[in-house]
Structure formats: structure tokens, C-alpha cells
C-alpha positions in Angstrom: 0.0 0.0 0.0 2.7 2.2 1.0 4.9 1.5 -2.5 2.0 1.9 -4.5 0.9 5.5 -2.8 4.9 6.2 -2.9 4.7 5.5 -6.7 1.8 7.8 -7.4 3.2 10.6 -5.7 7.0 10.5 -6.8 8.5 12.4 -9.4 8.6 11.4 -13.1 12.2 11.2 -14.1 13.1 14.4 -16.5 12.2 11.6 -19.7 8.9 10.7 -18.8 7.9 14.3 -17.5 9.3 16.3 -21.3 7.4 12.9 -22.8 4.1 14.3 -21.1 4.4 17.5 -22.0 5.4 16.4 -25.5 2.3 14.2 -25.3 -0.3 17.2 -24.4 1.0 19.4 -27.2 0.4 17.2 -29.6 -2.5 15.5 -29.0 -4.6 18.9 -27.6 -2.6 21.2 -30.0 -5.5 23.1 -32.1 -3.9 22.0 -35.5 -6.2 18.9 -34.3 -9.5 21.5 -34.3 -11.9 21.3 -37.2 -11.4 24.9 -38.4 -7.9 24.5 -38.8 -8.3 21.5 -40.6 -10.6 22.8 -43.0 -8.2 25.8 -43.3 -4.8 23.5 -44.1 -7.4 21.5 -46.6 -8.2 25.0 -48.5 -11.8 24.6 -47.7 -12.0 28.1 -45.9 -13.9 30.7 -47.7 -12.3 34.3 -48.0 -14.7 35.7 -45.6 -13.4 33.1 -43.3 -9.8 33.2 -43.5 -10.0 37.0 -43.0 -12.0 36.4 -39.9 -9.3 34.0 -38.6 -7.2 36.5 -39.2 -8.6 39.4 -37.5 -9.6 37.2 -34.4 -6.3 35.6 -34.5 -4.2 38.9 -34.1 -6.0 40.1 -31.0 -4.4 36.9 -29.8 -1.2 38.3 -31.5 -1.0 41.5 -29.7 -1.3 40.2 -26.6 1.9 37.8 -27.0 4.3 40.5 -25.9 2.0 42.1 -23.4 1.5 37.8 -21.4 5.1 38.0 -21.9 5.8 41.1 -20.2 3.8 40.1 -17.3 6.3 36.7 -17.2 9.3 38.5 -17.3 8.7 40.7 -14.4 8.3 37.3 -12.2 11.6 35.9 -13.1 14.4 36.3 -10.6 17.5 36.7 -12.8 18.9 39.3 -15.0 19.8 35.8 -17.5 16.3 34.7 -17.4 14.9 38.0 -18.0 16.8 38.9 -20.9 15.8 35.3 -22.8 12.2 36.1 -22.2 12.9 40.0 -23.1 13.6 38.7 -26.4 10.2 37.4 -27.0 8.6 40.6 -26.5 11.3 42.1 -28.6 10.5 39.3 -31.2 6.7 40.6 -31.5 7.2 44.1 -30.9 10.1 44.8 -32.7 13.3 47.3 -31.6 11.2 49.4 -34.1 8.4 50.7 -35.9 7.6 48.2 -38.8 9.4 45.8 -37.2 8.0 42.5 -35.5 5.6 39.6 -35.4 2.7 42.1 -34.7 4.0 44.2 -37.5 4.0 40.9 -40.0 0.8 40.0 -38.5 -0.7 43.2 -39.9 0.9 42.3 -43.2 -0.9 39.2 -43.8 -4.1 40.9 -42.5 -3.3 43.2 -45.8 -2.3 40.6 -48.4 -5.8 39.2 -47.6 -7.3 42.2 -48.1 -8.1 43.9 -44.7 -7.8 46.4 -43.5 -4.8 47.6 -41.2 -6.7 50.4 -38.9 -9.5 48.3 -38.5 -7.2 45.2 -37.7 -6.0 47.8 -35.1 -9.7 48.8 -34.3 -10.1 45.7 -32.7 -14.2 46.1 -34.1 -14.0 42.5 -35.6 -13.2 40.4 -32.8 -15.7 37.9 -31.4 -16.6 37.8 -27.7 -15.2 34.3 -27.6 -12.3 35.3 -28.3 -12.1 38.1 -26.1 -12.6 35.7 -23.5 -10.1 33.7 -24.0 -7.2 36.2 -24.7 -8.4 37.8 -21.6 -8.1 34.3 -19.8 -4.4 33.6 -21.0 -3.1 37.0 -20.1 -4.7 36.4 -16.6 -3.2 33.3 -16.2 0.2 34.7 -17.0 -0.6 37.6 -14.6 -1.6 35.4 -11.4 0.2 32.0 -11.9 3.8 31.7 -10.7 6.8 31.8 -13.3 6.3 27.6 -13.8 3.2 27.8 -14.6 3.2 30.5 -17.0 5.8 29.3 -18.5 5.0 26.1 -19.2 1.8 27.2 -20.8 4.0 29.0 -23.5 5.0 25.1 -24.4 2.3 24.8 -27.1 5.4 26.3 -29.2 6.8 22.2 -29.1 4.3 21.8 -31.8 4.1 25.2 -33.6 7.7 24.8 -36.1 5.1 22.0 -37.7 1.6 23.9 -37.7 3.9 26.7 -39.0 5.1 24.6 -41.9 2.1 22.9 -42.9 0.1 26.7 -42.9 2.6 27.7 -45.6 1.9 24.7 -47.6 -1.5 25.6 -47.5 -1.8 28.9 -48.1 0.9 28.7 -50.8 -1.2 26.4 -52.6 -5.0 26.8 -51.8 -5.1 30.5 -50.9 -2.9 32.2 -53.8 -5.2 35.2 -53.5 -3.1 36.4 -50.8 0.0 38.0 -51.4 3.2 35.8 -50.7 4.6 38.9 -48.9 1.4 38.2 -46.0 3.3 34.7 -45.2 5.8 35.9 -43.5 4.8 35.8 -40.0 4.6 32.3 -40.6 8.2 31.5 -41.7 9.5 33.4 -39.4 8.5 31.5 -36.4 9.6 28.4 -38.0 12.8 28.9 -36.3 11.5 31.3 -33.7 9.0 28.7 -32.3 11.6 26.0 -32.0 14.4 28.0 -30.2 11.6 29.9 -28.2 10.3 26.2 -26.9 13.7 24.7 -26.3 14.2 27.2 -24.0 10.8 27.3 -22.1 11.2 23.5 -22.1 14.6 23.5 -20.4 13.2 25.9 -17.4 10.1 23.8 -16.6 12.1 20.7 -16.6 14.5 22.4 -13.9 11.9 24.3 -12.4 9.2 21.2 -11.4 11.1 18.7 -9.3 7.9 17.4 -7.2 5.4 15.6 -8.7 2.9 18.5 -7.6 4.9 20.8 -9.5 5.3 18.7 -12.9 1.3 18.2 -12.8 0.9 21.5 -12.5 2.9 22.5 -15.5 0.9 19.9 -17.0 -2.4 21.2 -16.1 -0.7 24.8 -17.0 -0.2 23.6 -20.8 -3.6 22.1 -21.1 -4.9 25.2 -20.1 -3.0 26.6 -23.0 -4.4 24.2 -25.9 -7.8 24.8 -24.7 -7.1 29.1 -25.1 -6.3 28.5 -28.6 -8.9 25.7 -29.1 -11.8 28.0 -28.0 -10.5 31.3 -29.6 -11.1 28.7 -32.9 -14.2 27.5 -31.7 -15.7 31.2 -31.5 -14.7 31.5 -35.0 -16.1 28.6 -36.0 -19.3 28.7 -34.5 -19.5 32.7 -35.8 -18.8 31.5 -39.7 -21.8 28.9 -39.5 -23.4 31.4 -38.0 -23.0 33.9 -40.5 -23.5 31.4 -43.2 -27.2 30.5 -41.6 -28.1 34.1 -41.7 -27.3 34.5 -44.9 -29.3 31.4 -45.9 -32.5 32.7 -44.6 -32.1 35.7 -46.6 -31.3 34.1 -49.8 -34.1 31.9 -49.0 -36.8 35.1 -47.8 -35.6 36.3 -50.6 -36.6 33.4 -53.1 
């Protein structure tokens, strides 16, 4: 009784903890949701990709702002440079520069546009919601926590690859130029989850703390799988009303 309550409460070793991890991000990453599925199968409409993209970019903005809030927990000047450079990777050192900036740049190559990308006017409740709920997290959980929900980057490199495939070949009508966010993190995604990986694994040495990074990265996956699900539900929406007017119509 004693062995078996011991093995239940002991530590994985530092393999079958980064398998775990490993294991959530792929299996509750939202590459797996239907509307990205349709969107890497070209079966998206215009009017839907450009709602993706607007809804997806208030997620955007808020990358260096969740980022921010984690580098003010972090108790070295080494730890808070690496995660300094995350901000800077979003923000840019300039104007124009940065993943917001490239952001904004696919927004126009799909034909939006850029002050009302910056309006903010487009984005669904849902969504709001769970932004809002990401930032918060990163605001009141301690540094393990927040940052092992920034692990959903072990399965980005991929979802980052396979979007360019698909836009390159089932979305032509946006200009090549607009892709660039996506090659970018490519490499950005992988260095950027090396790193995050390597602190949690040092970070949670109690069984307590590697189920809570656990719990912390699930969190994560479902953020980005309900911010899809609000799109989602809004384009069958917005196909239903315009049904019934085609249909009043007739």
C-alpha cells in the first residue's frame, strides 16, 4: 500500500515528464481542431480566413503584453533577458518591425484592412474571453506555470510549416509577402520552446509541481482551441443568416 501510494506521488524522471508535456502538445494542440483542418485542406472561404485573421491577431498582440507580465516574475537578469527577447520578437526594436507588424501584413495581403485590424471592431466575444483568460493566467500564476503554458510552441515549427503549404497552394489570392509571420516562427517557435522546455524541466522537481505544469499547458491548448471555436461557431453562423435571406428572398 505504501509502495503503491509512494509510486503515485514520486516524481517522473526528466524523460517521462518532457514525454508528457510532448504528449499534451500534440494531442490537444489546435492544429487537431476542425477549423484548422478545413483551413490546411483550403476549404475556408475568404470571408473566413480573413475572420481568422482578425480574431487571431487580438491573440497576437497580446503575445508581448503575457510576456511582459512573465518576465517581471523571473528572478534573474539571464532569465529576464531570454524572455525580453520574445517581447522584442513581437514588438520589434522598431516601428515596422515584428511579429505584430507581419501580423498586420498578412491581415493586408488578404485584403483587410490595417486600422481596422487595429480597431479591434471584428473580434468575437469568444475570443475576447479567451485572450483575456491567457493574459490572466500569466498575470496570477507563478513563473512555472506560465511558462510552461507557452509550451504549445513544441508543436508550432510543424503547424507553421504545414500553414505555408497551404496557403501557398489553396489561398494564392493572398500575397506571398502576407506569409511571413509564418516563416518566421519556423525557427523562432523552436528556439523559443527549447528554452521554455529546459526551465520547466528544472523548475518542477515534485510531482505536484510537474502536474501542475501539466495542467498549466492544457490550459494553454484549450485558449487556442476555444478562440477557434468562436470563429467557428460565428462563420456557421453567419452562413445561416445568410441562408435565410437568400431563401426570404426566393
Amino acid at each position: 500500500m505504501t509502495t503503491a501510494l509512494a509510486s503515485q506521488t514520486a516524481p517522473w524522471t526528466p524523460a517521462e515528464f518532457e514525454d508528457r508535456l510532448r504528449t499534451v502538445a500534440q494531442e490537444r494542440y489546435h492544429d487537431r481542431h476542425p477549423f484548422n483542418v478545413r483551413m490546411h485542406e483550403g476549404d475556408l472561404s475568404r470571408d473566413e480566413v480573413r475572420s481568422w485573421i482578425a480574431n487571431r491577431f487580438h491573440y497576437q498582440r497580446h503575445i508581448p503584453v503575457k510576456d511582459a507580465l512573465i518576465t517581471a516574475k523571473l528572478d534573474s537578469s539571464r532569465l529576464r533577458r531570454m524572455w525580453l527577447r520574445r517581447i522584442e520578437d513581437h514588438d520589434g526594436r522598431g516601428e515596422g518591425e515584428g511579429g505584430i507588424e507581419r501580423w498586420l501584413r498578412l491581415g493586408e495581403a488578404a485584403g483587410l484592412d490595417r486600422e481596422d485590424l487595429l480597431s479591434g471592431d471584428a473580434v468575437l466575444p469568444g475570443v475576447r474571453l479567451a485572450v483575456e483568460g491567457y493574459v490572466n493566467f500569466c498575470r496570477l500564476r507563478p513563473p512555472l506555470e506560465a511558462v510552461a503554458a507557452s509550451l504549445t510552441e513544441l508543436t508550432a515549427p510543424g503547424l507553421m510549416r504545414r500553414r505555408i503549404d497551404a496557403f501557398e497552394l489553396h489561398y494564392r489570392w493572398i500575397e506571398p509577402d502576407g506569409l511571413a509571420y509564418f516563416r518566421t516562427r519556423v525557427d523562432q517557435g523552436r528556439r523559443d520552446s527549447a528554452e521554455a522546455l529546459a526551465l520547466v524541466l528544472e523548475w518542477a522537481v515534485t510531482r505536484e509541481q510537474q502536474e501542475r505544469a501539466i495542467a498549466a499547458l492544457t490550459f494553454k491548448c484549450d485558449v487556442l482551441w476555444a478562440l477557434l471555436d468562436a470563429v467557428q461557431y460565428d462563420a456557421v453562423r453567419y452562413d445561416a443568416v445568410r441562408y435565410d435571406a437568400v431563401r426570404g428572398r426566393g
